[in-house]
N, C-alpha and C positions, 0 to 999 in steps of 0.2 A: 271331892277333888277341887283343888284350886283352877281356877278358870284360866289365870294367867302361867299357867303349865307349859313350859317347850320345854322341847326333846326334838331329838334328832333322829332318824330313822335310814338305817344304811341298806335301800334295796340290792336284791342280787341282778335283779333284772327291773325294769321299766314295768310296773305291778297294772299298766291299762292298757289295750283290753287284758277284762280281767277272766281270758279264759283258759287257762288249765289251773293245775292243784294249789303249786306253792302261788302265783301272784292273787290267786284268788283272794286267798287267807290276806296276802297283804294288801287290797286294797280297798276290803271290805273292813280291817283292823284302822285304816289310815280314814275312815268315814265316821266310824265308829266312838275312834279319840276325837276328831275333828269336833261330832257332835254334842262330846262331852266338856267342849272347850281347850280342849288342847291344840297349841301352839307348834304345827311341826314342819322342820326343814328334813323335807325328802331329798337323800343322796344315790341318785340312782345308778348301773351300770349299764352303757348302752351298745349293742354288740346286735340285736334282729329287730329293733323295736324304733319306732319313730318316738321325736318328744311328743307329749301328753298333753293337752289344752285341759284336760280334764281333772289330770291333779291340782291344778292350779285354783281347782275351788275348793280343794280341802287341806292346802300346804300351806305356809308361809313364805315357806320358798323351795324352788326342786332344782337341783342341781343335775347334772349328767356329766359321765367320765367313762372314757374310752377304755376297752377292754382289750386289748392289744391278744392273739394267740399265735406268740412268738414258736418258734420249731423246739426253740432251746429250751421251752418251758417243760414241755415232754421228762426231759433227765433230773429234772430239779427233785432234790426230797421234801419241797410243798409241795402239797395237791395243784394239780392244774386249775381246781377251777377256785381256789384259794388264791395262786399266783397268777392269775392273768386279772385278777381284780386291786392287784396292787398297786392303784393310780396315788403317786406320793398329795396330786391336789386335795383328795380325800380329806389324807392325815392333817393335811396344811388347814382345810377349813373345818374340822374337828378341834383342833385345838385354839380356835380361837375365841371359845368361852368355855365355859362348865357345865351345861346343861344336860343332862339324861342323854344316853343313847342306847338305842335298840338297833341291834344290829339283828340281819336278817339271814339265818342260816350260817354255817360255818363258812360258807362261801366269802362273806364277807369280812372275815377277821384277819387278815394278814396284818392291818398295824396297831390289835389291840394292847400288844406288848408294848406299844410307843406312846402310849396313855397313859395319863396318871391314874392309876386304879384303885389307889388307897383313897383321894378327894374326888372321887367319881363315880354314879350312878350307870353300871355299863351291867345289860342282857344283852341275851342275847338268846333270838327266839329259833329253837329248833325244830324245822319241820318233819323229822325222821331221823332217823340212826344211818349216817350218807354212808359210813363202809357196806351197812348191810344192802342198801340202797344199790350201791355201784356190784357188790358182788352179785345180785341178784340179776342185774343188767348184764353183768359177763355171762350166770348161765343162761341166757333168752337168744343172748348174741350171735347174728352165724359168721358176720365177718372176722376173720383171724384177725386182722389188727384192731377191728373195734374190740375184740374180745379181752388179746392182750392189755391196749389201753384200760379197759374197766377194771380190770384184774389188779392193774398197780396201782390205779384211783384208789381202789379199795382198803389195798396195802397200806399206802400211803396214810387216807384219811382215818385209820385206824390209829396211827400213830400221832399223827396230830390234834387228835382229841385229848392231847395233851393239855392243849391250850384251856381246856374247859376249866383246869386246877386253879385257874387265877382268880384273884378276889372282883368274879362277878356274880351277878346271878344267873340261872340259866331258866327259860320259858319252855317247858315242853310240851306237848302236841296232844300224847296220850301217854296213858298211866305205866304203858310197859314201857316207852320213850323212858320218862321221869325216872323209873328205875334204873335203868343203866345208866343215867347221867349222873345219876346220885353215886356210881362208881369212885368218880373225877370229884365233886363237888356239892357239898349239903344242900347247898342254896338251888334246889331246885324245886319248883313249881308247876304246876298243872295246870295251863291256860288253852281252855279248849279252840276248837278253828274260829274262823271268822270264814261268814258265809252269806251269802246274797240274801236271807230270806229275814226277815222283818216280824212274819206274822205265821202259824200254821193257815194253809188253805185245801184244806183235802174236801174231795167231795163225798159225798152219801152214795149209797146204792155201789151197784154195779159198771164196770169197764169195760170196753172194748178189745182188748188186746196184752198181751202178755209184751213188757218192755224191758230192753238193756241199752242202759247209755254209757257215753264214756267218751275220751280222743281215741277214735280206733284206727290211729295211726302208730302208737306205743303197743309193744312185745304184750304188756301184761292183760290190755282190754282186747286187743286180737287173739288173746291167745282163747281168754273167756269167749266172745265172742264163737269164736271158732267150737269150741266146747258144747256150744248151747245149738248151735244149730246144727252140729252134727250128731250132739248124742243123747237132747233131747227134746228140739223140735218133732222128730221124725213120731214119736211116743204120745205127744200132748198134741188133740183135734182142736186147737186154738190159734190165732191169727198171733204172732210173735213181729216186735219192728226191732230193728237194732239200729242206733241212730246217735249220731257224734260227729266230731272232728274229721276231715279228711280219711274218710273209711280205707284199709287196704283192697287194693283190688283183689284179692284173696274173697275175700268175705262177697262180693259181689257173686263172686264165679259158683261158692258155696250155695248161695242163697237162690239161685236159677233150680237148683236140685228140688228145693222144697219150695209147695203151693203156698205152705203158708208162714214163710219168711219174709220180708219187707225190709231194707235198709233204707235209711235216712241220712245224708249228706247234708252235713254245716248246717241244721236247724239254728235258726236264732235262738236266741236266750227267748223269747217270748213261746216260742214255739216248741222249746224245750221243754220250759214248764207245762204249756199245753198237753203233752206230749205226756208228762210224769203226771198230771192231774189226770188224766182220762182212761189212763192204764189200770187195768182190775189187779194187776200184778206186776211190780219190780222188783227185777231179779237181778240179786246185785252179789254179783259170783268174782272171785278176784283168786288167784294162783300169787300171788306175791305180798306177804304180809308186814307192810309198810309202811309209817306215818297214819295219819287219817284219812280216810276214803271219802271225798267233799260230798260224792253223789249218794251217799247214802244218806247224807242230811237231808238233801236235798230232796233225796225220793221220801223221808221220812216225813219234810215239812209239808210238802205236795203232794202226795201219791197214799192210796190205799193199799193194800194188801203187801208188806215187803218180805221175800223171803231173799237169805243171804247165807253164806256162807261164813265159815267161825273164822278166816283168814281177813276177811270185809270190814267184820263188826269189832278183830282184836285188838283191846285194848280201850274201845271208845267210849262204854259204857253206857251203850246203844243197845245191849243185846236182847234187852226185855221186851223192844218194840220190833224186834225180826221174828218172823221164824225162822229159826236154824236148820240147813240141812248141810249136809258133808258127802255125799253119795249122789253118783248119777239116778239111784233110783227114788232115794227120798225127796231129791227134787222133782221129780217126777211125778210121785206120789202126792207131795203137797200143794205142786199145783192144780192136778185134779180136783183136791179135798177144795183149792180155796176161787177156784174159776167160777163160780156160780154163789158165792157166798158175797150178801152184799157185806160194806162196812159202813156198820153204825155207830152214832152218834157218841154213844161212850166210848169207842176203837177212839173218835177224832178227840174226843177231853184225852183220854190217856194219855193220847203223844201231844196235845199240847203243854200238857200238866209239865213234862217230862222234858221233852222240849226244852222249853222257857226257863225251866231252871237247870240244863244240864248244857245248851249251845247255845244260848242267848248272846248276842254280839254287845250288846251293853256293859250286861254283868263283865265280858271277858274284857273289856275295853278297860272299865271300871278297874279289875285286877289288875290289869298292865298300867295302870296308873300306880297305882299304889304299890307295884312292886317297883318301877323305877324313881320315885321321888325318895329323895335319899332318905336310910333310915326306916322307911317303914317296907313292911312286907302285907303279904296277902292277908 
């Protein structure tokens, strides 16, 4: 890669802190180019988020643009969360040279049509399949109008995946991603997450406790959640923590039932990982099978023993370093079988071998160079 590399990068949201799914990827992706020498003006959307002192050691420059959620955006046949990131300053400071741009999610393409696309280097990185995403979220949903809302998101962004037909390229997530997108558009590629972890660090021997993480404030970790303590804490004589983002009070009330449940509230990222390091078991169980699942890197890069489910690991090509189970009983069963089994030193070569060359944040950075500088591909 040429050192003197820009690009432009259009966040959907303000990518620091970098804690849930999608800003993760982006702001572990924006450290990653940074360290390979790239030159980047971050274009962000700002709507929950304060500005960032922090991007500003890996940007050239970081813009912010108001995200207005007009009433009237509701009836429009764009997607709402397409149309309320329709800031015209955007378009105005995009067009004022020619350099690369990656755009972040569908979210952000409302003026890729307004681009010259034939003397232009334009991705654009897909974090998931957003209809199936949004339909997923109407079935979890219990409010009628939130339900309705997801339902026509869904509708909607199914049909605006129109837009993928144009002469760009497209970055996807996971291999069954890239297949559907290949629907729309040849030009597409396999550019795995980007993710906090640097180095494998798992420890030897044996753990203390049986762990699930996650924001268990979202439909889909509550639901897990929910799952594990009701139908298969009760089964396994093992100490289990459930521990994340703003837990629902649900899970609190749950968790008073059984002796040996334990919830964790807002752990920091340090203690996160402490937390994924010390566990004999991470059980990374997910009901909604979408984009890439960050915490399973993460338990992968840090954590011993991981058993997961085939909705967790689809797509990532992760599955050789889980054990699989699909049934309340063979989860069941397999934690027994691996509660008392230390993990050794060949378990930690295997997942680093695998690791380092299947989610390595360089290599991926590397690729995302070279598919944006004109003319060349992966």
């Amino acid at each position: 890669m040429k050192n003197n590399t820009e690009i432009h990068i259009v966040s959907f949201a303000i990518p620091y802190p970098a804690d849930y799914g999608g800003v993760i990827d982006v702001f572990y992706k924006i450290k990653a180019l940074y360290e390979l020498g790239a030159k980047i003006n971050l274009h962000c959307f700002q709507y929950d988020r304060v500005e960032s002192e922090e991007l500003k050691k890996y940007c050239k420059s970081v813009q912010y643009y108001a995200r207005p959620k007009k009433f009237k955006y509701f009836f429009s046949i764009v997607p709402f969360i397409v149309l309320t990131r329709s800031n015209k300053d955007l378009l105005d400071k995009l067009k004022q040279d020619d350099h690369p741009i990656l755009f972040e999610g569908l979210h952000t393409t409302f003026h890729l049509k307004k681009l010259n696309l034939r003397n232009r280097s334009i991705a654009i990185r897909m974090h998931n399949i957003e209809h199936d995403y949004y339909s997923n979220l109407a079935k979890k949903e219990k409010s009628f109008f939130q339900k309705i809302f997801f339902k026509s998101e869904a509708l909607k962004l199914k049909k605006y995946e129109r837009v993928l037909r144009s002469d760009i390229k497209i970055a996807g997530i996971t291999k069954k991603d890239c297949a559907h997108f290949k629907n729309y558009n040849e030009n597409v590629f396999l550019i795995e997450a980007f993710h906090s972890n640097n180095q494998v660090e798992i420890l030897r021997g044996k753990g203390e406790y049986i762990l699930f993480h996650g924001n268990l404030s979202v439909h889909e970790n509550i639901e897990a959640a929910k799952f594990i303590i009701q139908r298969v804490c009760p089964y396994v004589k093992f100490r289990f923590i459930i521990a994340g983002k703003n837990p629902d009070p649900k899970l609190f009330e749950l968790s008073k039932i059984h002796s040996n449940v334990e919830i964790i509230s807002n752990p920091t990222d340090f203690k996160m990982k402490e937390l994924i390091q010390k566990a004999q078991i991470n059980l990374l169980i997910t009901f909604q099978e979408t984009g890439i699942k960050l915490k399973l890197i993460n338990a992968l890069y840090a954590g011993r023993h991981c058993i997961a489910n085939s909705m967790m690991v689809s797509g990532s090509g992760l599955e050789s370093l889980c054990h699989l189970v699909d049934s309340k009983e063979k989860i069941i069963s397999k934690i027994n079988e691996l509660i008392s089994k230390d993990f050794k030193l060949e378990e930690i070569n295997k997942r680093e071998e695998s690791l380092l060359k299947n989610v390595n944040n360089k290599h991926s950075a590397q690729k995302l160079i070279n598919l944006l500088v004109k003319n060349n591909t992966i």
